[in-house]
C-alpha positions as CSV (number, residue, x, y, z in Angstrom):
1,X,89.2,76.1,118.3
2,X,89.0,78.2,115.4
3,X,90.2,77.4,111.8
4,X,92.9,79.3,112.1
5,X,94.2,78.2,114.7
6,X,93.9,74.8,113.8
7,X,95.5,75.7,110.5
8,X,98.3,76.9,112.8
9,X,98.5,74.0,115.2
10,X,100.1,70.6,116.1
11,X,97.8,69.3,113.8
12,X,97.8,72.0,111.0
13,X,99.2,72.3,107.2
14,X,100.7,75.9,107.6
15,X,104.3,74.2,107.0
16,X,103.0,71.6,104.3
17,X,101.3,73.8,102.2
18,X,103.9,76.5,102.1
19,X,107.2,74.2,101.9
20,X,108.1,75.4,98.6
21,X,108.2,78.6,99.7
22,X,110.7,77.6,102.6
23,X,113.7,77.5,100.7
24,X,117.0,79.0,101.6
25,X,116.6,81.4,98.3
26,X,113.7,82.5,99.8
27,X,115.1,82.9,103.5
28,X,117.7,85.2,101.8
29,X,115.7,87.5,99.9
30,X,113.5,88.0,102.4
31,X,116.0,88.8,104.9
32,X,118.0,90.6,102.2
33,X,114.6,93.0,101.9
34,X,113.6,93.3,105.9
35,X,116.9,94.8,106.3
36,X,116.9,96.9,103.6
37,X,113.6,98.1,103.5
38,X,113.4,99.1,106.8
39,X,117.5,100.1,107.0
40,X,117.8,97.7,110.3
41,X,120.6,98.4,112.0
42,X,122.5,95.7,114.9
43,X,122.2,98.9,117.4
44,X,118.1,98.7,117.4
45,X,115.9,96.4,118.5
46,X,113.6,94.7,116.5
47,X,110.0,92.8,116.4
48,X,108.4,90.3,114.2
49,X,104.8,90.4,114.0
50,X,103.4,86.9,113.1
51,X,106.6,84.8,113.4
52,X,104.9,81.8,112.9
53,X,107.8,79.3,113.1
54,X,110.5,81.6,113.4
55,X,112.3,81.2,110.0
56,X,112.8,85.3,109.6
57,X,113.4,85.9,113.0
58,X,116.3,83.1,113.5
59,X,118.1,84.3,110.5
60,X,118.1,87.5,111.4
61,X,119.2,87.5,114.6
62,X,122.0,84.4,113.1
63,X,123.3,87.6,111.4
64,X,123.6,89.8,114.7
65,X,120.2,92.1,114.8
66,X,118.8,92.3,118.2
67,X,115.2,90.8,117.3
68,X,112.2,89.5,118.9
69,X,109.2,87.3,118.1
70,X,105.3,87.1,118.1
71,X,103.0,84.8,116.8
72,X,99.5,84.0,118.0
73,X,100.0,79.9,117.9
74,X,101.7,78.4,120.8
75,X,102.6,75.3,118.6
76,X,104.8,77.7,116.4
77,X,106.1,79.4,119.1
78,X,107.4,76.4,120.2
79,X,109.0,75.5,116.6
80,X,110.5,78.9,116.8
81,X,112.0,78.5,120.0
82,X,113.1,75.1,119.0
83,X,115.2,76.5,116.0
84,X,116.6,79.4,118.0
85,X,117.9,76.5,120.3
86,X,119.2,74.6,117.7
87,X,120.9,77.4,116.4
88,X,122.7,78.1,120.1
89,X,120.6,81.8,119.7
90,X,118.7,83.2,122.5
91,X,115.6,85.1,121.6
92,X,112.4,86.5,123.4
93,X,109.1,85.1,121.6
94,X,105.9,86.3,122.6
95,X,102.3,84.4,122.1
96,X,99.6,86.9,121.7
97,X,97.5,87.7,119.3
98,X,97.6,91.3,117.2
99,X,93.9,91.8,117.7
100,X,94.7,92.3,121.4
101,X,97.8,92.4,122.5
102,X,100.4,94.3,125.0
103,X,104.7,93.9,125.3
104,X,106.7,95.3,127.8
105,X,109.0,96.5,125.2
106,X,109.1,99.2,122.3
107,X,110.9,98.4,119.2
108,X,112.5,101.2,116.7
109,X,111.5,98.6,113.5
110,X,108.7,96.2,113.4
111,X,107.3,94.2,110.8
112,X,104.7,92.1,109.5
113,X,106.0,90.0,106.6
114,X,104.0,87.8,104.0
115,X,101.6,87.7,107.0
116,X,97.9,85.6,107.0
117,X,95.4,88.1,107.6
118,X,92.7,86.5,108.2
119,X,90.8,87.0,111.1
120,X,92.7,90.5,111.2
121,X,91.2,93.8,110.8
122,X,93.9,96.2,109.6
123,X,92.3,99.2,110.7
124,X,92.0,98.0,114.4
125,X,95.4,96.1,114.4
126,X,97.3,99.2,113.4
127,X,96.8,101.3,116.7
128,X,98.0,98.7,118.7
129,X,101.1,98.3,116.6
130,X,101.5,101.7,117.1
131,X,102.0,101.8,120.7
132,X,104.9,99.2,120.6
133,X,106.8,101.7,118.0
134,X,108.9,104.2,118.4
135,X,108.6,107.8,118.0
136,X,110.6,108.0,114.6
137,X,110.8,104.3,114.1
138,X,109.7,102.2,111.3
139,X,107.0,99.5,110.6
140,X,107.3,96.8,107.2
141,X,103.2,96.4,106.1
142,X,103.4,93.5,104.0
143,X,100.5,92.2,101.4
144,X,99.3,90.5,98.1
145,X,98.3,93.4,95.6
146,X,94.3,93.7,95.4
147,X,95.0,94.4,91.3
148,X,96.8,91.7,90.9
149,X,94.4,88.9,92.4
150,X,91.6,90.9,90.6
151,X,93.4,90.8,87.1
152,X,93.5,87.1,87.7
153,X,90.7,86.5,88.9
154,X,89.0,88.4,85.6
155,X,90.9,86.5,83.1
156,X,90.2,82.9,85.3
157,X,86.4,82.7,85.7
158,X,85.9,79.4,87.0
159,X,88.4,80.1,89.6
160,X,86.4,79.4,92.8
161,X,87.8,82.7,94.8
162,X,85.7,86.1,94.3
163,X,85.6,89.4,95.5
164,X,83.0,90.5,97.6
165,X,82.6,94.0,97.3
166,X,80.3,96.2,99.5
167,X,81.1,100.4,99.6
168,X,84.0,100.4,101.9
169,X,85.7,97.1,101.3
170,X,87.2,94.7,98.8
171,X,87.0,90.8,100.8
172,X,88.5,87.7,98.8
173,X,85.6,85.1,99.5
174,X,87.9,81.8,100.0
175,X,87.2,78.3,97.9
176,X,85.4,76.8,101.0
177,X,83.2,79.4,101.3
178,X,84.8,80.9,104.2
179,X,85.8,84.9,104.0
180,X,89.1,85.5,103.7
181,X,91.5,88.7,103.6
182,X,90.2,92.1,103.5
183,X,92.1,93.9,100.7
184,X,93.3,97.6,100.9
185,X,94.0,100.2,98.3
186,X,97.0,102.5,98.6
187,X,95.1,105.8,99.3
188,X,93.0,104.0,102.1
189,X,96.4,102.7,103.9
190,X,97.4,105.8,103.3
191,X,94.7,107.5,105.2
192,X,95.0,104.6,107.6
193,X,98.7,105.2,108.5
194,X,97.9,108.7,108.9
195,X,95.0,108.6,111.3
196,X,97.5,106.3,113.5
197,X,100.6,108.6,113.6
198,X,102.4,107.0,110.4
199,X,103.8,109.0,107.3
200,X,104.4,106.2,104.4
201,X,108.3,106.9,103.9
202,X,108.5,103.7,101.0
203,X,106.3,101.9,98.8
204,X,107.4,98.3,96.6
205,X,105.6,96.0,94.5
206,X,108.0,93.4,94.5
207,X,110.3,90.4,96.3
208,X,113.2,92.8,96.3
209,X,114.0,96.5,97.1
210,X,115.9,96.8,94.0
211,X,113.4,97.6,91.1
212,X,110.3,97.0,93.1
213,X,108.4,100.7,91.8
214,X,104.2,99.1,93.1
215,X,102.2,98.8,90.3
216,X,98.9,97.4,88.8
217,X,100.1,93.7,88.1
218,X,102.9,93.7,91.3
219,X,103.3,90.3,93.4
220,X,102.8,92.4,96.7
221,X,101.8,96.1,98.3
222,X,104.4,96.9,100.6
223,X,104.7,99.8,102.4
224,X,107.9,101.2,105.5
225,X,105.8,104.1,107.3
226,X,107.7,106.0,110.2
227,X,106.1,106.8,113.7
228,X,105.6,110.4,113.9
């Protein structure tokens, strides 16, 4: 078993580590900025990519949007469906993994929100998004901004994370030693989305659509590109 998915499983910390984040504010504004980013409507159907434990997913479809679920851990697959059971809400989760997967079903909106990509190659994850959206739909790209981490990292230099940089790529080497995300500019997601049958339609830099112009020093890079 991988760290990853041990990270992930029965045994893991995903939900420790991150339950500060968890918070019913939180739920909110995230919801508040799926659905408005990517202008969801209760008409379309809609996927989560990396649903973990179904947090997004149950709230959504709490407030009527016809939504789905996928995450590569069966243990929060199970959480997920737990919660939509608890919450009287039936909902199709999927386990599969978004280096390889395959669904029966094409979504007009998919996203991938405050995701963990590790162990995830953008550039070979994106085709097979592609083939479960739409012609004219929409897909949410969600990550921390590269500028950001390295402004930190600059002014903090006995922080343990680097970057590792090589000609093509920009990799945040992780405390234990282990390599962690592999970090994008705009132009290259640009000419990513584009070689994949995307045009980037919206671009935001922060936790909320309202003033969230991307910048040098925003929280996040996120980006709504339509299927063309």
């Amino acid at each position: 078993m991988s760290t990853i998915q041990k990270y992930y499983g029965k045994g893991g910390t995903y939900l420790k580590d991150h339950k500060d984040y968890f918070s019913d504010q939180n739920l909110k504004r995230d919801s508040e900025f799926i659905i408005q980013s990517l202008k969801l409507t209760k008409q379309e159907k809609c996927l989560e990519l990396q649903c973990a434990h179904g947090r997004l997913t149950v709230e959504l479809k709490t407030r009527g949007y016809d939504i789905d679920g996928l995450d590569f851990s069966t243990h929060m697959i199970d959480l997920a469906k737990k919660l939509a059971e608890n919450n009287k809400l039936k909902i199709n989760f999927f386990i599969e993994d978004l280096n390889n997967f395959k669904l029966p079903t094409k979504y007009s909106k998919v996203f991938l929100f405050f995701p963990d990509w590790t162990d995830l190659n953008f550039e070979k994850v994106l085709p097979n998004i592609s083939k479960i959206i739409k012609r004219g739909g929409l897909f949410l790209y969600d990550h921390d901004n590269l500028f950001r981490i390295w402004n930190y990292l600059e002014k903090n230099p006995k922080e343990k994370n680097k970057f590792i940089f090589n000609p093509i790529a920009m990799t945040l080497k992780e405390k234990e030693g282990e390599m962690g995300d592999r970090y994008y500019t705009y132009p290259e997601l640009e000419n990513i989305f584009r070689q994949n049958g995307f045009k980037i339609v919206a671009t935001y830099g922060n936790w909320t659509v309202e003033n969230s112009e991307y910048n040098y020093n925003s929280p996040r890079l996120r980006i709504v590109a339509k299927k063309i």
